[in-house]
LUMPA-361102 format. One line per field, with one value per atom (N, C-alpha, C, O, CB): residue number from 1; residue in one letter; z, x, y. Coordinates in nm, 4 decimals. Atoms other than C-alpha are relative to their C-alpha. Glycine has a CB too. Layout:
! LUMPA-361102
pos	c(NUM	...)
code	c(a	...)
zz	c(Z	...)
xx	c(X	...)
yy	c(Y	...)
This chain:
! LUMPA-361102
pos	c(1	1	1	1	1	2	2	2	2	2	3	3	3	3	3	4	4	4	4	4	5	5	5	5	5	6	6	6	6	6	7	7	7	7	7	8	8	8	8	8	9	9	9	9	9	10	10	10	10	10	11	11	11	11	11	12	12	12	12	12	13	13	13	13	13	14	14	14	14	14	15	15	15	15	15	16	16	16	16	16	17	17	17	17	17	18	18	18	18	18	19	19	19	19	19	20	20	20	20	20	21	21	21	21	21	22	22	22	22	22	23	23	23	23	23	24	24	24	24	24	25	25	25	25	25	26	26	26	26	26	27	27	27	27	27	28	28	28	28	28	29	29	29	29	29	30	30	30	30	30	31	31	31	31	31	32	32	32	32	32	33	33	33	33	33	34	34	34	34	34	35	35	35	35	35	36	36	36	36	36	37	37	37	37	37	38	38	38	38	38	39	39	39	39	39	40	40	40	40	40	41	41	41	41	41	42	42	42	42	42	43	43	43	43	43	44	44	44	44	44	45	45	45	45	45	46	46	46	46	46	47	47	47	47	47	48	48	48	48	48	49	49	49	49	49	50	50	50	50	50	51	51	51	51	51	52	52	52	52	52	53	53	53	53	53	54	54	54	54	54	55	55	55	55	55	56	56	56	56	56	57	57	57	57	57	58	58	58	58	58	59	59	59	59	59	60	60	60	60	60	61	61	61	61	61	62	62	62	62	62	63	63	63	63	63	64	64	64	64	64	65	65	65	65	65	66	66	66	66	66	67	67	67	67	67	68	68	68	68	68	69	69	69	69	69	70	70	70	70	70	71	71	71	71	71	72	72	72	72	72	73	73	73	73	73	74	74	74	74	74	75	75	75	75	75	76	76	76	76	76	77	77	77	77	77	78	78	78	78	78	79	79	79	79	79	80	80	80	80	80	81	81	81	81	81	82	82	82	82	82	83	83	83	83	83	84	84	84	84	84	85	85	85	85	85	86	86	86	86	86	87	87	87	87	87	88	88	88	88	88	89	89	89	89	89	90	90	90	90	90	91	91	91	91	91	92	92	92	92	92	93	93	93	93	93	94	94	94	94	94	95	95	95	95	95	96	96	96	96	96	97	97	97	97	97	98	98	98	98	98	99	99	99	99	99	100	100	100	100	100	101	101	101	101	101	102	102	102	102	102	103	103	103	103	103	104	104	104	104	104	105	105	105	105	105	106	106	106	106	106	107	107	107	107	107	108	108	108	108	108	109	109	109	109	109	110	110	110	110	110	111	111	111	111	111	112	112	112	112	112	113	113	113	113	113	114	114	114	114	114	115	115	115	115	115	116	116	116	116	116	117	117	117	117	117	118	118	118	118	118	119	119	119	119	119)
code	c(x	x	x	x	x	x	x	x	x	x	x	x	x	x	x	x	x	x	x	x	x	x	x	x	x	x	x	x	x	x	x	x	x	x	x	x	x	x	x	x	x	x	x	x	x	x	x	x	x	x	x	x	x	x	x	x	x	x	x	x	x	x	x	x	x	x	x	x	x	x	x	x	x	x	x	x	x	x	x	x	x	x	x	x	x	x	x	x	x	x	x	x	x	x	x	x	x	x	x	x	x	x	x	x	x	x	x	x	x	x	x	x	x	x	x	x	x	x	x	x	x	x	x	x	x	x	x	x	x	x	x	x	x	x	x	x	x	x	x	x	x	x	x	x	x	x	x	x	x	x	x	x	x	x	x	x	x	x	x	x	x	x	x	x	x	x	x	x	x	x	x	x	x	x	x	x	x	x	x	x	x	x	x	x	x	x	x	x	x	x	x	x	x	x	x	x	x	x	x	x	x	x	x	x	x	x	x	x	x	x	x	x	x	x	x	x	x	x	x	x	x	x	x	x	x	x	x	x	x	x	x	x	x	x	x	x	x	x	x	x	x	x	x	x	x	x	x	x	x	x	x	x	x	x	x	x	x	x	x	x	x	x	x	x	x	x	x	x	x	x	x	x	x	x	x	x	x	x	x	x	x	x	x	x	x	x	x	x	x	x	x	x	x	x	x	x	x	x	x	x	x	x	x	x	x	x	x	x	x	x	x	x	x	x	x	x	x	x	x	x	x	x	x	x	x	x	x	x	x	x	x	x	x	x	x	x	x	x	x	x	x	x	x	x	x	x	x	x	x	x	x	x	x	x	x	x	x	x	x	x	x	x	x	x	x	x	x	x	x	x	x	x	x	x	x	x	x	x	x	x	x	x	x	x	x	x	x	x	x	x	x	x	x	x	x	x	x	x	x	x	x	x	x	x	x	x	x	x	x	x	x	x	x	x	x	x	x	x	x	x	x	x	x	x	x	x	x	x	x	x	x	x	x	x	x	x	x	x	x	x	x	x	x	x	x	x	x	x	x	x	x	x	x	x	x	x	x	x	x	x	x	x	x	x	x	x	x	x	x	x	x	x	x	x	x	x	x	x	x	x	x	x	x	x	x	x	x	x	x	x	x	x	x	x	x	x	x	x	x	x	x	x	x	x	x	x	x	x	x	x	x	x	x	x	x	x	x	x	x	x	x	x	x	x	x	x	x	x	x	x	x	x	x	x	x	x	x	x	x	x	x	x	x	x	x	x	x	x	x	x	x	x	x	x	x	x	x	x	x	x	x	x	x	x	x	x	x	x	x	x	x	x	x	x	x	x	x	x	x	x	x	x	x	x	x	x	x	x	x	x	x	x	x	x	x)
zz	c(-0.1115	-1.4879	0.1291	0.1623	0.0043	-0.2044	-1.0981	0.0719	0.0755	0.1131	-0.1509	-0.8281	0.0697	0.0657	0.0786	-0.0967	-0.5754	0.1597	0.1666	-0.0691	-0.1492	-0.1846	0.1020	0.1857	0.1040	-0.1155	0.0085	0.1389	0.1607	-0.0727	-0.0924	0.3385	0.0734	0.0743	0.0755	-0.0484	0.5147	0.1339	0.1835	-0.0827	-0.1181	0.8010	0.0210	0.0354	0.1081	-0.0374	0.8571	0.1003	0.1952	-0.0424	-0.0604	1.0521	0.0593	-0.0120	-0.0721	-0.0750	1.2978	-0.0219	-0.0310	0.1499	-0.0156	1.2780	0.0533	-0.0291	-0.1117	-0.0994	1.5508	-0.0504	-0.0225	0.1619	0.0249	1.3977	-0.0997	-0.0773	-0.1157	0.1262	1.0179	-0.0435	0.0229	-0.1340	0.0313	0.8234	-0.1771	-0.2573	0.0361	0.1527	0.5101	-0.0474	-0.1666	0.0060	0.0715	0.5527	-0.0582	-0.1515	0.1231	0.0515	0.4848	-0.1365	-0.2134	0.0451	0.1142	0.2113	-0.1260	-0.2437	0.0158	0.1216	0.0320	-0.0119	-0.1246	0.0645	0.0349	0.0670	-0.1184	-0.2351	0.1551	0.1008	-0.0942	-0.1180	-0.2124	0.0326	0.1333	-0.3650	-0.0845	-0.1909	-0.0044	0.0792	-0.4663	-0.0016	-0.0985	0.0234	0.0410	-0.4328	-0.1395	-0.2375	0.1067	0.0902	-0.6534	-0.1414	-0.2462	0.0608	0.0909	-0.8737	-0.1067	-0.2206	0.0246	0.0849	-0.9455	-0.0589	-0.1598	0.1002	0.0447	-1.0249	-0.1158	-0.2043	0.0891	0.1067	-1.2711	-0.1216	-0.2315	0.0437	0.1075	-1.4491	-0.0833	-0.1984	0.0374	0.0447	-1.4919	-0.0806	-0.1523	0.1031	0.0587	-1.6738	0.0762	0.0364	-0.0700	-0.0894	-1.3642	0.0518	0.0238	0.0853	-0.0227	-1.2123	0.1795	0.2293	-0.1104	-0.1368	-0.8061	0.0008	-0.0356	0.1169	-0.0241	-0.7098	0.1293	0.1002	0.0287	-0.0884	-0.3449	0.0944	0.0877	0.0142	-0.0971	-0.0622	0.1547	0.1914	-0.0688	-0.1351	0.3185	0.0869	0.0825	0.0507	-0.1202	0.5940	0.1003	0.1166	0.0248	-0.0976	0.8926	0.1217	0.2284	0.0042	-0.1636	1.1699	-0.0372	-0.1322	0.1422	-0.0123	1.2292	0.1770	0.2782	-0.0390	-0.1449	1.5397	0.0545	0.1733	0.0847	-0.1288	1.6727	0.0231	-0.0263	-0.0679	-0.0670	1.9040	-0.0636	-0.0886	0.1984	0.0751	1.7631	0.0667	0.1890	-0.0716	-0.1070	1.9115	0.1224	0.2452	-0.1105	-0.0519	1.9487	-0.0530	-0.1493	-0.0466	0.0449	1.9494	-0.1591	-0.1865	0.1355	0.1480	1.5533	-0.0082	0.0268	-0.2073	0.0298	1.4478	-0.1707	-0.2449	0.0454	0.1748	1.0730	-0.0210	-0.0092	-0.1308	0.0779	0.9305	0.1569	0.1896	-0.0779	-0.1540	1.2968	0.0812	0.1205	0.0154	-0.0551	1.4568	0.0192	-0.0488	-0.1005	-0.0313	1.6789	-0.0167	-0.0194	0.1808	0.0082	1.6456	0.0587	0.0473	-0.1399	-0.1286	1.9109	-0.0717	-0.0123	0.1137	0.0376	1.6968	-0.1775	-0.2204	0.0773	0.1495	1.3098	-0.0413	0.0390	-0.0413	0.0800	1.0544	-0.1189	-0.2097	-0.0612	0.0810	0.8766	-0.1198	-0.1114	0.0682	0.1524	0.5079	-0.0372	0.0290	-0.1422	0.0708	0.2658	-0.1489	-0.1816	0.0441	0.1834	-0.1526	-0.0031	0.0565	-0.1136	0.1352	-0.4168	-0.0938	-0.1123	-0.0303	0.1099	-0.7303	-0.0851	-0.0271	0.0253	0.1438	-1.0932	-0.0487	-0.0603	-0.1282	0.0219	-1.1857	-0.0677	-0.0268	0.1097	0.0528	-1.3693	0.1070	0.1870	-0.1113	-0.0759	-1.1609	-0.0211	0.0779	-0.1035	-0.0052	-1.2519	0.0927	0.1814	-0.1901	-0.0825	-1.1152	0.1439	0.2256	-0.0421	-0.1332	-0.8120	0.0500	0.1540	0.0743	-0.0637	-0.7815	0.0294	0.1184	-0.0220	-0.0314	-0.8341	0.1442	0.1885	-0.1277	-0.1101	-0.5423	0.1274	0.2238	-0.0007	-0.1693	-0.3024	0.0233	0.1313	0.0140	0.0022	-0.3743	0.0648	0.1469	-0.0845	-0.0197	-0.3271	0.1477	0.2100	-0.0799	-0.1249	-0.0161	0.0953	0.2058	-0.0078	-0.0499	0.1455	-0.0072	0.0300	-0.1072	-0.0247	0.1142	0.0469	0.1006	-0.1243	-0.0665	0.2197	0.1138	0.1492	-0.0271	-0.1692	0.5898	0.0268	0.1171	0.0812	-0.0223	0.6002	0.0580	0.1786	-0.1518	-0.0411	0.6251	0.0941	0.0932	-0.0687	-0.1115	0.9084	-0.0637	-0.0925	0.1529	0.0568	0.7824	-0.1313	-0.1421	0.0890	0.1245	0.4607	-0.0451	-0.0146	-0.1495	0.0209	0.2965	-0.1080	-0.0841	0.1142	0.1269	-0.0610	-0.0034	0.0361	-0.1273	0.0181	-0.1606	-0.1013	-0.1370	0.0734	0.1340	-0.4843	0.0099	0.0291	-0.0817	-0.0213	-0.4624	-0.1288	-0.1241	-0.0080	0.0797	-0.8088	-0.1276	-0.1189	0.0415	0.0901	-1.1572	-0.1368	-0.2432	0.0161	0.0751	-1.3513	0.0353	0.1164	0.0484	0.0050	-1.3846	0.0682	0.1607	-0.1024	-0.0581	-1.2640	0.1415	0.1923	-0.0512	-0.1237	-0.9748	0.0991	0.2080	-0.0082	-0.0438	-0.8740	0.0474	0.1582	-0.1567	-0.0496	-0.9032	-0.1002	-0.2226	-0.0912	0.0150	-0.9213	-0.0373	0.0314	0.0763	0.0351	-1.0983	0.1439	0.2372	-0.0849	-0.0772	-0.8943	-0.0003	-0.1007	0.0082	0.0128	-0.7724	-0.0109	0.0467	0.1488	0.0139	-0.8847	0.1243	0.1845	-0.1149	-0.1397	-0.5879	-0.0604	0.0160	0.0497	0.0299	-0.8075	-0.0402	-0.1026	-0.0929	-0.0241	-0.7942	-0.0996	-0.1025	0.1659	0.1348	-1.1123	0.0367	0.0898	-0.1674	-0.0431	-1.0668	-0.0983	-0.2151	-0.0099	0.0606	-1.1198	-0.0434	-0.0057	0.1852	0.0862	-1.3095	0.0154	-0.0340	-0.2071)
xx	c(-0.0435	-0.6019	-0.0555	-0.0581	0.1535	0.0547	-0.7496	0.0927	0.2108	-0.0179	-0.1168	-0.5777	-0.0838	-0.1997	0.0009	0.0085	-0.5298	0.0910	0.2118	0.0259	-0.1289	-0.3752	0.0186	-0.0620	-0.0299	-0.0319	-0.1771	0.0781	0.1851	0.1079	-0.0419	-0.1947	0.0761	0.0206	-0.1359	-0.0327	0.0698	0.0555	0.0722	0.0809	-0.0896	0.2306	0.0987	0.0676	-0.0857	-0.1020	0.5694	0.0582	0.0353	0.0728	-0.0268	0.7523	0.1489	0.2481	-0.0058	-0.1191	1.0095	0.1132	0.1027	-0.0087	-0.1167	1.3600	0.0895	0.1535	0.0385	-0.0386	1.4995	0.1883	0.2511	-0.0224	-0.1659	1.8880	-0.0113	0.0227	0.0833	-0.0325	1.8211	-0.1620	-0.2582	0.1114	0.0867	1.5674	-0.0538	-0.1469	0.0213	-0.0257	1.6546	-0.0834	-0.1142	0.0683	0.1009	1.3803	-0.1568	-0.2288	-0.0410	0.0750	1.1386	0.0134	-0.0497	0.0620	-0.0062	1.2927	0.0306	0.0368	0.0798	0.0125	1.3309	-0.1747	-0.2212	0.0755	0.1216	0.9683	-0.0562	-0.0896	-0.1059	0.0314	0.8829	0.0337	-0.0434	0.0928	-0.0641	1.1475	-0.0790	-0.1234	0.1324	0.0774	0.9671	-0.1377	-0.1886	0.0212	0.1564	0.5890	0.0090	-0.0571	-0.0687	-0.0240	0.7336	0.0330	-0.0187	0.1434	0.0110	0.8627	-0.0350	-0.0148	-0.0417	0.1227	0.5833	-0.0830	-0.1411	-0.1061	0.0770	0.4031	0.0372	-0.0473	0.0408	-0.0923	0.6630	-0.0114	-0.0540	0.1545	-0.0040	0.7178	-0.0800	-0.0630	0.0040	0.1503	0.3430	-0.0120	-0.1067	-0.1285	0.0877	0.2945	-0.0369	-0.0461	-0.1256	0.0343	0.1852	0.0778	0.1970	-0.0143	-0.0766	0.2685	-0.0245	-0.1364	-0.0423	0.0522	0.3407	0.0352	0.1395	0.0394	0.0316	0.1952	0.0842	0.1665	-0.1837	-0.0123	0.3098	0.0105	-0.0305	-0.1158	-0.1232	0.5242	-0.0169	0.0807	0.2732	-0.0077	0.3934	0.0901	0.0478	-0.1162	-0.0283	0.6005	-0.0650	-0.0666	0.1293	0.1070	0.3482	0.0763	0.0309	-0.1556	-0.0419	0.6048	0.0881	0.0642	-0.1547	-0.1147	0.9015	-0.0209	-0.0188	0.2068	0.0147	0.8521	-0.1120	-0.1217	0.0762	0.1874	0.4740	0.0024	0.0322	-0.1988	0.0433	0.3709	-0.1973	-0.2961	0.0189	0.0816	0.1173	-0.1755	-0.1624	0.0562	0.1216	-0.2860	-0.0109	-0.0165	-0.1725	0.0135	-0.3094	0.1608	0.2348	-0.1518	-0.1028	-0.0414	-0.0433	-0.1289	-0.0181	0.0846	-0.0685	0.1122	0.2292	-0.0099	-0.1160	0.0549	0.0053	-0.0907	-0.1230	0.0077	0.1805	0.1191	0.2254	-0.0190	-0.1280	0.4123	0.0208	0.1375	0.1580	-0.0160	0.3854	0.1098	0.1970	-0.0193	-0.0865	0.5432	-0.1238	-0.2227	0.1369	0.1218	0.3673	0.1131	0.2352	-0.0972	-0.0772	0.4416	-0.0591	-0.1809	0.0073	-0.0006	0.4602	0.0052	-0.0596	0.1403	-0.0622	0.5868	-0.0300	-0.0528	0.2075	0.0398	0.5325	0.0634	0.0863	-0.1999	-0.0726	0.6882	-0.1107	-0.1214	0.1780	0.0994	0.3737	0.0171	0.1074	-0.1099	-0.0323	0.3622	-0.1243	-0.1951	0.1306	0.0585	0.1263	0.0523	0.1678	-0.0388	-0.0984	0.1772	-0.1212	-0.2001	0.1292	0.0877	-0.0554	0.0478	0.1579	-0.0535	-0.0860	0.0137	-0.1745	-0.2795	0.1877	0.0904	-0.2211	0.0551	0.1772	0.0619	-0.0030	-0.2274	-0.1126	-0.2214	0.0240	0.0844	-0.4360	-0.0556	0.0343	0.0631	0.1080	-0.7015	0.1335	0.1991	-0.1998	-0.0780	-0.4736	0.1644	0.2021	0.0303	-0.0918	-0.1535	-0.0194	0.0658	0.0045	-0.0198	-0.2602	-0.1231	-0.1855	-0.0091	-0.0332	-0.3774	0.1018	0.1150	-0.0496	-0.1100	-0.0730	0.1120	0.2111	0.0490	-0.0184	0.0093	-0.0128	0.0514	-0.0705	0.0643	-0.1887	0.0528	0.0989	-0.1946	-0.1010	-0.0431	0.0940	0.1068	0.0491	-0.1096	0.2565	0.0323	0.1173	0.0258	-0.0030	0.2342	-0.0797	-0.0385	-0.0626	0.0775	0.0105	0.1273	0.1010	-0.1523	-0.0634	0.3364	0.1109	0.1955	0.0230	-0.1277	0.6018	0.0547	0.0575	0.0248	-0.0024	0.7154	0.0125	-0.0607	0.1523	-0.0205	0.7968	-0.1498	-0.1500	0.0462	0.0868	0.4123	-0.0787	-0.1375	-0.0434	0.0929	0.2307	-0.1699	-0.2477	0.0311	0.1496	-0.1025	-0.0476	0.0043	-0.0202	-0.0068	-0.2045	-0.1390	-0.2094	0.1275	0.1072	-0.4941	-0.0306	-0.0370	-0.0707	0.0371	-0.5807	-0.1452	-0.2532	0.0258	0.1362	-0.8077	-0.0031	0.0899	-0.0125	0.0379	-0.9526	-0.0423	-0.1633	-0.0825	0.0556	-0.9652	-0.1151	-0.2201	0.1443	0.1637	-1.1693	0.1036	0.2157	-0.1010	-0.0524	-1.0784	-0.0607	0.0010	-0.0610	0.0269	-1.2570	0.1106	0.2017	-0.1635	-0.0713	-1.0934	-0.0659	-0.0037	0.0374	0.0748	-1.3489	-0.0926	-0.1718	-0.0121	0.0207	-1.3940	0.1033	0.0683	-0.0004	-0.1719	-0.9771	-0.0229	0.0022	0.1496	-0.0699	-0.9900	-0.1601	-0.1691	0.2376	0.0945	-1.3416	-0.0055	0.0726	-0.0562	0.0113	-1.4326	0.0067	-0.0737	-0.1449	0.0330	-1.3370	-0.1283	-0.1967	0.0962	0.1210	-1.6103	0.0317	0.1201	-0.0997	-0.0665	-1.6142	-0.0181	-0.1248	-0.0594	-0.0198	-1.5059	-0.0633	-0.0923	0.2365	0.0303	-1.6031	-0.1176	-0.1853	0.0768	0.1491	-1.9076	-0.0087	0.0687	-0.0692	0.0029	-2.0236	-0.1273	-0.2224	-0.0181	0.0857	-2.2410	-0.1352	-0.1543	0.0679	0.1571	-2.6053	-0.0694	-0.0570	-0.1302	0.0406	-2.7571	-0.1712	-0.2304	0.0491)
yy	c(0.0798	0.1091	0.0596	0.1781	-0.0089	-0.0291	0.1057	0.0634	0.0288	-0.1510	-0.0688	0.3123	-0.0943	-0.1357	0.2112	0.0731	0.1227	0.0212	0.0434	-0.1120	-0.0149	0.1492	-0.0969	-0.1376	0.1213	0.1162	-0.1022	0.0562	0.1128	-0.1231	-0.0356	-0.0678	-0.1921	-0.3020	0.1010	0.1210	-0.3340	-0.0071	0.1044	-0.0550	0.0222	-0.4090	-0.1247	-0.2430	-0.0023	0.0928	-0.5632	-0.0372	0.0378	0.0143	0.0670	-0.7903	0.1032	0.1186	-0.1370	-0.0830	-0.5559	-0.0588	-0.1811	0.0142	0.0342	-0.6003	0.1087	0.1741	-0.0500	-0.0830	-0.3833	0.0571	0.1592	-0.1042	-0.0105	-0.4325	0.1601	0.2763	-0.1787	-0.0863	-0.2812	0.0225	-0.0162	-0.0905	-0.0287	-0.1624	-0.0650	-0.0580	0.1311	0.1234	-0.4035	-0.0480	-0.0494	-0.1255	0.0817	-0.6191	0.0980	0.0623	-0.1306	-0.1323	-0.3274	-0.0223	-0.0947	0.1509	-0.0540	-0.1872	-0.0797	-0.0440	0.0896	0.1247	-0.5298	0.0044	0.0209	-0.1960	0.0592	-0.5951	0.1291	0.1086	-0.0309	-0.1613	-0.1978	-0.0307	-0.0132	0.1497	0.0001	-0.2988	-0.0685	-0.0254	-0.0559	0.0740	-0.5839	0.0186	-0.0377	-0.1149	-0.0474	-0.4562	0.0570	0.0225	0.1255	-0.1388	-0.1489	-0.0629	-0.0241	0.1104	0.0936	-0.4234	-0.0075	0.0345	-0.0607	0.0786	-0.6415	0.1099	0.0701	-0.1030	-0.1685	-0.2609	0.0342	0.0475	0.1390	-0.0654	-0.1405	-0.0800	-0.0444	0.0079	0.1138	-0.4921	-0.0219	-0.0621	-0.1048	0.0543	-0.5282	0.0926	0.0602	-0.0134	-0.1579	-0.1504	0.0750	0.1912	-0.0025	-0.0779	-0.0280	0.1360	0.1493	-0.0801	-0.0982	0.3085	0.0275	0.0395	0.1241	-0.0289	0.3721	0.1107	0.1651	-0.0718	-0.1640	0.7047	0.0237	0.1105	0.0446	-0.0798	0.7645	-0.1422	-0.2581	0.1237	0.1657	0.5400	0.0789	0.1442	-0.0163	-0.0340	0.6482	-0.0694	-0.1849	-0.0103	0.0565	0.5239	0.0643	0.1863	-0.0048	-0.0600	0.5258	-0.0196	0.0217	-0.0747	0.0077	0.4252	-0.1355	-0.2101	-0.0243	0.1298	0.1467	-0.0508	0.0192	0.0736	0.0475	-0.0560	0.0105	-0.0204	0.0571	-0.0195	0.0061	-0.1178	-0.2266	0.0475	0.1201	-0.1567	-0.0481	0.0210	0.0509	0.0108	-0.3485	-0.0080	-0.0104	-0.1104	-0.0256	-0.3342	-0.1461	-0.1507	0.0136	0.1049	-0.7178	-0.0820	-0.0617	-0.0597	0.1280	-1.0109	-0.0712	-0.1553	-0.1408	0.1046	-1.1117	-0.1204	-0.1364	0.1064	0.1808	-1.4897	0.0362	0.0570	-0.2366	0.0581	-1.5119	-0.0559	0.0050	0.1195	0.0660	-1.7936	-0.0795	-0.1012	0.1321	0.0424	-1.9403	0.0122	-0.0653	-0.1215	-0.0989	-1.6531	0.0993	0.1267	0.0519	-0.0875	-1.4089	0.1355	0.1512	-0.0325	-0.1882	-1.0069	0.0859	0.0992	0.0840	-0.0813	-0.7606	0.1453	0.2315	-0.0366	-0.1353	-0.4436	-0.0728	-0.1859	0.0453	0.0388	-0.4218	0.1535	0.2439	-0.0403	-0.1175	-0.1474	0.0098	-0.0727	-0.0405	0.0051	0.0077	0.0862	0.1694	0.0280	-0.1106	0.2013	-0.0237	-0.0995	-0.0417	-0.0220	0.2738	-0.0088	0.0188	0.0895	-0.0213	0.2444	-0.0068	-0.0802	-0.1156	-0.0159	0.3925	-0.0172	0.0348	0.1039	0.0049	0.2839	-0.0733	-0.1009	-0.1174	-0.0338	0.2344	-0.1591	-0.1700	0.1771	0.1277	-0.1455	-0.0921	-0.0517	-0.0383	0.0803	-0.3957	-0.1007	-0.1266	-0.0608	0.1056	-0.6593	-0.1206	-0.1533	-0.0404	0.1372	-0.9497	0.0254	-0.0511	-0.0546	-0.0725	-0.7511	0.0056	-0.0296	0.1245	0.0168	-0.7201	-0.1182	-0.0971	0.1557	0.0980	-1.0595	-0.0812	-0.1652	-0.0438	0.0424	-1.1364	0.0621	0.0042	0.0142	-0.0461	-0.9202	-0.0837	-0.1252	0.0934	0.0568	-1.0611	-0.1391	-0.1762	-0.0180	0.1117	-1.3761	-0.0220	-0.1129	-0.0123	-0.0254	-1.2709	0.0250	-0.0386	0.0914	-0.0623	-1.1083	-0.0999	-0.0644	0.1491	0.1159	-1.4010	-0.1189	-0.2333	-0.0353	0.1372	-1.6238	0.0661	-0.0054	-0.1124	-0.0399	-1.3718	0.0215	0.1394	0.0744	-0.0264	-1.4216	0.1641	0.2048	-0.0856	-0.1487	-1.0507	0.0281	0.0526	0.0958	-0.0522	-0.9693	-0.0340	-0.1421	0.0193	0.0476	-0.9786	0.0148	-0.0761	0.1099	-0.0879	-0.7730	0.0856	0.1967	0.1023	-0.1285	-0.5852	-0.0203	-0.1166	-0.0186	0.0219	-0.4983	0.1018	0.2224	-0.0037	-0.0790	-0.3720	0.0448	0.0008	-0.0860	-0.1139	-0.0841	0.0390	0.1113	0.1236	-0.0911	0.0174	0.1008	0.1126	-0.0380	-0.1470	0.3798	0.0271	0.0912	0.1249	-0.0545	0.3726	-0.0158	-0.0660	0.2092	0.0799	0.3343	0.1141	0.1187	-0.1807	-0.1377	0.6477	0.1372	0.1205	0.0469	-0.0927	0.9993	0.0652	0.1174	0.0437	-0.0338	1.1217	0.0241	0.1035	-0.0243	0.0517	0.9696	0.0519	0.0974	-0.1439	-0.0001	1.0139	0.1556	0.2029	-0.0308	-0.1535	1.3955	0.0749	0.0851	0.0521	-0.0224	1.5302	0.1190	0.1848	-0.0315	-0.1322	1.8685	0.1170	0.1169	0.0036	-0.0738	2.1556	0.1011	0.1211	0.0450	-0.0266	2.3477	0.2062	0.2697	-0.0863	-0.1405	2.7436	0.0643	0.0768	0.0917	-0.1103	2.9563	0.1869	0.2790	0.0062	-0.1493	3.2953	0.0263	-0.0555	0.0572	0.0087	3.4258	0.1126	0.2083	0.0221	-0.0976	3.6151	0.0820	0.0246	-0.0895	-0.0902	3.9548	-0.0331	-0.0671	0.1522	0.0289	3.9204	0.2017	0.3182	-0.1102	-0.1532	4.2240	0.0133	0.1093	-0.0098)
């Protein structure tokens, strides 16, 4: 399975932090349900102010609540993602990344630090 990283950005809610941690629940979910496995859950900030005025769901947003998720998923999985997230008012912005999909690639041979005597 592909590593993959979603970077998103949500829709502020200044009261609670609910609508967040619903949207996480259900990314983490659709991940789990599928076979998939999520590696690692950044929160990058609650409330930024955002660069430009974005419109989504015809509603503009001033401030956004950003994260990160890595997580190990199948191609069809996270089209079903994107899907998903393309109809959920919660999101303002997001944007999937295939970090790579070999072992090899993920976590590359370290390189030897010890240096063996020459004779």
């Amino acid at each position: 399975m592909p590593l993959y990283e979603l970077f998103c950005i949500a829709s502020h809610n200044p009261v609670s932090p609910a609508n967040v941690r619903q949207l996480i629940q259900g990314i983490a979910t659709t991940v789990h349900n599928s076979g998939g496995v999520v590696r690692n859950l950044n929160a990058l900030g609650a409330g930024l102010t955002l660069p430009v005025r974005m419109r989504r769901h015809q509603q503009y947003h001033d401030r956004g609540d950003h994260f990160t998720l890595t997580f190990d998923a199948s191609p069809p999985v996270v089209t079903r993602l994107n899907e998903s997230l393309r109809r959920d008012p919660l999101v303002v912005r997001w944007m999937l990344t295939r970090k790579g999909d070999k072992i090899s690639t993920l976590n590359p041979a370290a390189v030897s630090t010890i240096l063996t005597e020459q004779k």
